[in-house]
C-alpha positions in Angstrom: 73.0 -70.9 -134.0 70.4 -68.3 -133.6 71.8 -64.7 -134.2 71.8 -62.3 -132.0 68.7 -59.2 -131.1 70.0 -56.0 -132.0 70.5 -53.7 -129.8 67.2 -51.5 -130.7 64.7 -54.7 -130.6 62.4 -54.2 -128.0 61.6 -57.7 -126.9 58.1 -58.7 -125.1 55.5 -61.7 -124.0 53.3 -63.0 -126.7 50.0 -62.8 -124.7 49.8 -66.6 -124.5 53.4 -66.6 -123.0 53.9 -65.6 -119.0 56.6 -65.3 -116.9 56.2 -65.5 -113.5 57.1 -67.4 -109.8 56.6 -70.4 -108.9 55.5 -71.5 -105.7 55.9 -74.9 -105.8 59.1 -75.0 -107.5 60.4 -72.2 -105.6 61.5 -70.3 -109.1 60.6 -68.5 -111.6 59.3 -70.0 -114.9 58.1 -69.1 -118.5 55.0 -70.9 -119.4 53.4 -71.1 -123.0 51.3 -73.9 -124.3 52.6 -77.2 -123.9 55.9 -75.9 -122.9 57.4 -74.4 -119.8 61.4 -72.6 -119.6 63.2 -72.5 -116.2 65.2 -70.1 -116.5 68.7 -69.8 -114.8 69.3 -66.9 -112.1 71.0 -64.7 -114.7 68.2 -65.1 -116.7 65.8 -64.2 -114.5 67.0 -60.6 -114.0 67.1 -60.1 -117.6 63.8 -61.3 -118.0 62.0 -59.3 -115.3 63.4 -56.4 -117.4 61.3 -57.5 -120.4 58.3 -55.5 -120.7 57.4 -54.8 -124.3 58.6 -51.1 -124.1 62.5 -51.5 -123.2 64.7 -51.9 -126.1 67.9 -55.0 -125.7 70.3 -52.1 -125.1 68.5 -50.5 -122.3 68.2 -54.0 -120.7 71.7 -54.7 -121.1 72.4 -50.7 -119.8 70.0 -51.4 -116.9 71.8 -54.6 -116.1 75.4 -53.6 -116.4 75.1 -50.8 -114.5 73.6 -52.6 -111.4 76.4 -55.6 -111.8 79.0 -52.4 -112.3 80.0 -55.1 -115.3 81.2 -53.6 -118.9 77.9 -52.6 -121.0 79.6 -54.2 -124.4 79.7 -57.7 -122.6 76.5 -57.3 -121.0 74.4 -56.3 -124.0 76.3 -59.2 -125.9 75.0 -61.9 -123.6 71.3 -60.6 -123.3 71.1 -59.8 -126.9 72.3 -63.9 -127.7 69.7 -65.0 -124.6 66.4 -63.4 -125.8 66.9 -64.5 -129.2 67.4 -67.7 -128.0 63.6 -67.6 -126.4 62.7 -65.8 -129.2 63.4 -68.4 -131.4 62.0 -70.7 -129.1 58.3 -69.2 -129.3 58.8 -67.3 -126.1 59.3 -64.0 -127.0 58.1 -61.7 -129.4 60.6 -59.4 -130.8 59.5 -55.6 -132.4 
């Protein structure tokens, strides 16, 4: 099992990695070479959040804060999810 991002990562695109709609599918998608992720709707929102700048704890802040969800919770799922792509060759973690 992958372990979980801390909480002051600050998680981004590798330039060869992009995130982005769709049409054809009808959802959003995270393509890199030779591989694409379809992420679920949960996901999605944590991944438009992803911009090389925010840290996992602002993310998970940002997040539980628009769900009105528990912050502890929240950052505990998004911090287990981006390492998952992380491990996966999707993310880039600083």
């Amino acid at each position: 099992m992958t372990e979980p991002l801390g909480p002051k990562a600050i998680p981004g695109f590798p330039r060869h990695v992009r995130f982005q709609f769709d049409a054809v599918r009808e959802r959003w998608v995270v393509l890199a070479p030779e591989r694409m992720f379809v992420p679920d709707e949960q996901a999605v929102e944590i991944l438009k959040l992803v911009d090389g700048l925010r840290s996992v704890e602002s993310i998970a802040a940002e997040l539980a804060a628009r769900y009105q969800a528990p912050e502890d919770i929240v950052l505990a799922d998004v911090a287990v999810m981006l390492a998952d792509l992380a491990a996966r060759g999707a993310l880039q973690v600083a």
